[in-house]
LUMTORFI-106423 format. One record per residue (C-alpha): x, y, z; residue in three letters. Coordinates in pm, whole numbers, padded with zeros to 5 digits, always signed. Each point is the difference from the previous one (the first is absolute). Layout:
XYZALA...
END
This chain:
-05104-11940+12074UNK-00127+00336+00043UNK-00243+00170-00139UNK+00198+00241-00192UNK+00225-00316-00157UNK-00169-00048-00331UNK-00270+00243+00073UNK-00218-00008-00342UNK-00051-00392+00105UNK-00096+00066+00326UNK-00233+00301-00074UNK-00184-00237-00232UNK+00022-00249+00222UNK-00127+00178+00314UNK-00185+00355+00053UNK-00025+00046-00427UNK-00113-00386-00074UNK-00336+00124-00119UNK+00188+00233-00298UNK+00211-00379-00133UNK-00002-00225-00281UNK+00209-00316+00084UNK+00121-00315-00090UNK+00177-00219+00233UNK+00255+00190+00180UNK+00019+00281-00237UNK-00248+00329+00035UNK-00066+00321-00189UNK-00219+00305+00039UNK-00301+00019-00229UNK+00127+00146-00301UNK-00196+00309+00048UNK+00093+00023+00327UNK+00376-00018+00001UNK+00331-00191-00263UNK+00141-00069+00386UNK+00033-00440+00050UNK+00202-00224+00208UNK+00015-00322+00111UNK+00146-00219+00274UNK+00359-00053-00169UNK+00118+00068-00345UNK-00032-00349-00104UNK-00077-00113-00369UNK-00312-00178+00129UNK-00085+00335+00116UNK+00099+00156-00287UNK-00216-00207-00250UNK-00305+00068+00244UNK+00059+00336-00019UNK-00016-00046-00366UNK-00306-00163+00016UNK-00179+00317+00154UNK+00128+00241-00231UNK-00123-00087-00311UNK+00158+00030-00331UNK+00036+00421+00074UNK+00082+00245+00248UNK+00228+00009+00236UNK+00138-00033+00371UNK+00220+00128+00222UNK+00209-00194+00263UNK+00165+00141+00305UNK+00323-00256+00037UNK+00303-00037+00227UNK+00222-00056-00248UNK+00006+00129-00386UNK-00225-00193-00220UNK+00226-00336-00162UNK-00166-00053-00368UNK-00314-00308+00045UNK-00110-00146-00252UNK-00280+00140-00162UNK-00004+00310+00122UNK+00150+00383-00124UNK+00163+00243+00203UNK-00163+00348-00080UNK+00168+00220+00280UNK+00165-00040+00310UNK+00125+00253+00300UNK+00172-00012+00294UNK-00297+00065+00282UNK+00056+00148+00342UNK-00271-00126+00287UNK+00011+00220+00249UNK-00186+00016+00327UNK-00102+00302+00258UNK+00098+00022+00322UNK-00135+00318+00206UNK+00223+00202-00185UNK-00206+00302-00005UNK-00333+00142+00123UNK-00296-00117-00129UNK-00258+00257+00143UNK-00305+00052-00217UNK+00072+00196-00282UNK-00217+00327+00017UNK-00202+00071-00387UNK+00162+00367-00131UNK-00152+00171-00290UNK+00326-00122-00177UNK+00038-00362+00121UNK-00363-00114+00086UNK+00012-00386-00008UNK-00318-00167-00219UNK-00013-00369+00082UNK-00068-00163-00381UNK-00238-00196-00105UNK-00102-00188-00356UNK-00090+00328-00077UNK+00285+00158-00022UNK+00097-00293-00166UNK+00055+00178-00390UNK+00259+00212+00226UNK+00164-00250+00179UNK+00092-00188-00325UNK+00109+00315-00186UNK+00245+00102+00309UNK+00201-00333+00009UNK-00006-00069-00341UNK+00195+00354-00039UNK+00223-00063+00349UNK+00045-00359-00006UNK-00002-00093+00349UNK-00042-00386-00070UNK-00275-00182-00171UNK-00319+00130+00044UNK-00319-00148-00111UNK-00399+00058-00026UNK-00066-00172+00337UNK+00327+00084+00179UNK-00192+00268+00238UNK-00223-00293+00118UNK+00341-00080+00187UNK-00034+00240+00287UNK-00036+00395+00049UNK+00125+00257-00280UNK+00037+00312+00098UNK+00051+00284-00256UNK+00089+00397-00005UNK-00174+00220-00288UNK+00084+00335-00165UNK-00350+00079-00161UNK-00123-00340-00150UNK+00312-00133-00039UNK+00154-00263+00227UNK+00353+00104-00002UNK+00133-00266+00323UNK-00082-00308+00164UNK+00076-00261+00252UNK-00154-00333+00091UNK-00003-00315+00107UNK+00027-00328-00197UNK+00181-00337+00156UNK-00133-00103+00335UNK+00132-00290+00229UNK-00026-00091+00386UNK+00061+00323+00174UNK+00178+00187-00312UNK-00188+00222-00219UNK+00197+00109-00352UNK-00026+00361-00094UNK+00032+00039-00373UNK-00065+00196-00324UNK+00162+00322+00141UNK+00040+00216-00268UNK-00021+00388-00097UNK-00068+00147-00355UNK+00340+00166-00124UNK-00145+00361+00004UNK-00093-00003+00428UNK+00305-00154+00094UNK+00154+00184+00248UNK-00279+00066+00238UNK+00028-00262+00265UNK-00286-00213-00135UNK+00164-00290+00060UNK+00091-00038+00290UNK-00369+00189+00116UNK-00164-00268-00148UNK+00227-00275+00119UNK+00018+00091+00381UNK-00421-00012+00017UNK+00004-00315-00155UNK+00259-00167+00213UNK-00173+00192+00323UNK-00335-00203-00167UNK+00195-00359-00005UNK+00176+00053+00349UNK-00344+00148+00133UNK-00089-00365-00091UNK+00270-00144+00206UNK+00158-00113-00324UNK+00355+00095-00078UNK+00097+00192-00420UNK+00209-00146-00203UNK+00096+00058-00392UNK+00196-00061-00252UNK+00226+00192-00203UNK+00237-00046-00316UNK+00319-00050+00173UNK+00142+00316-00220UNK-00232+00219+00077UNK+00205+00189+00249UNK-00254+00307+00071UNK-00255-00179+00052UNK+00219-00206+00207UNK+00066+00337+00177UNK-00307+00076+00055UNK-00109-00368+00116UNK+00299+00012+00245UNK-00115+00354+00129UNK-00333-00109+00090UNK+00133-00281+00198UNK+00011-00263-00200UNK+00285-00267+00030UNK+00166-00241-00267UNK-00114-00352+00079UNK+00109-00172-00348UNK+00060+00033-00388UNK-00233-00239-00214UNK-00019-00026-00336UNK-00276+00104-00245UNK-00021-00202-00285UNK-00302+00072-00289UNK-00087-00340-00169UNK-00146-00091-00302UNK-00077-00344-00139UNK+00188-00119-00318UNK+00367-00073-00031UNK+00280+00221+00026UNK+00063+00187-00251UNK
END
């Protein structure tokens, strides 16, 4: 299997194993690290252990191959179509050089407040207290106010996942994107580690944009955001 076949499992499983909580074959993040769990097969042994770590609240969300078929005990909160796609040396990744109007800040816990307040407005994907323990942020600010960043979150065997790419609504149109996302692929293939990322499969600019940077399509999962209790 490769690494990028049911990535979350493998992340927790391999380079991110010191971020899980598990239970037989099944794994999760930390809660306050990251929703994101997996295990070795969909199985409703695997299913009930993944019960078992999450408690009677919260939540957790599943990267699948196929649509999510109803289990017992559990509730469906959301679900989307999700692109992974992959880069291959589709464009340069020379060091980005800091301008007064796209300086790069790599982020830290404290920028932390800012971090939260960005994807909670943009909603990138789930992003949680401990997230930026995952790898390296990087950020863009007009004044005090972080208004893009980029990062990295999954990690397995040569693959690095950049993630949590997201611009406030009034600096679109700038470029910040894909500024922020070329220096930190350039970081992960500096590395010798190839990007990756994944994408809601109709989410065609971003798709663009993805494709434009030299990312290819590799294959459509499914997210699925499970609760415990029975279906409504």
């Amino acid at each position: 299997m490769h690494p990028l076949d049911n990535v979350i499992w493998h992340a927790l499983s391999t380079r991110q194993s010191e971020f899980a909580e598990s239970r037989g074959e099944a794994r999760r993040f930390m809660p306050e690290v990251s929703s994101l769990a997996g295990f070795h097969e969909p199985s409703p042994k695997n299913y009930e252990a993944m019960a078992e770590l999450l408690g009677p609240q919260g939540a957790i969300r599943l990267f699948l191959d196929s649509p999510f078929q109803n289990c017992n005990g559990w509730t469906l909160a959301a679900s989307a179509p999700l692109l992974q796609m992959v880069w291959e040396n589709g464009c340069d990744l020379q060091s980005w050089k800091n301008t007064p109007e796209t300086e790069l800040v790599e982020l830290n816990a404290a920028h932390l407040p800012e971090m939260i307040e960005l994807t909670a407005l943009t909603q990138p994907g789930p992003f949680d207290k401990r997230t930026h323990e995952l790898g390296t942020y990087l950020g863009i600010f007009r004044g005090e106010k972080l208004v893009a960043m980029a990062g990295e979150r999954l990690k397995v065997p040569g693959c690095t996942e950049l993630s949590a790419v997201c611009t406030h609504r009034e600096h679109t149109g700038h470029g910040y994107a894909r500024v922020l996302m070329t220096e930190v692929m350039r970081r992960i293939h500096s590395r010798g580690e190839t990007p990756f990322l994944h994408v809601r499969g109709d989410n065609l600019r971003a798709i663009q944009l993805y494709e434009a940077l030299g990312f290819r399509r590799r294959a459509l999962r499914h997210l699925a955001v499970l609760r415990k209790g029975a279906q409504g």
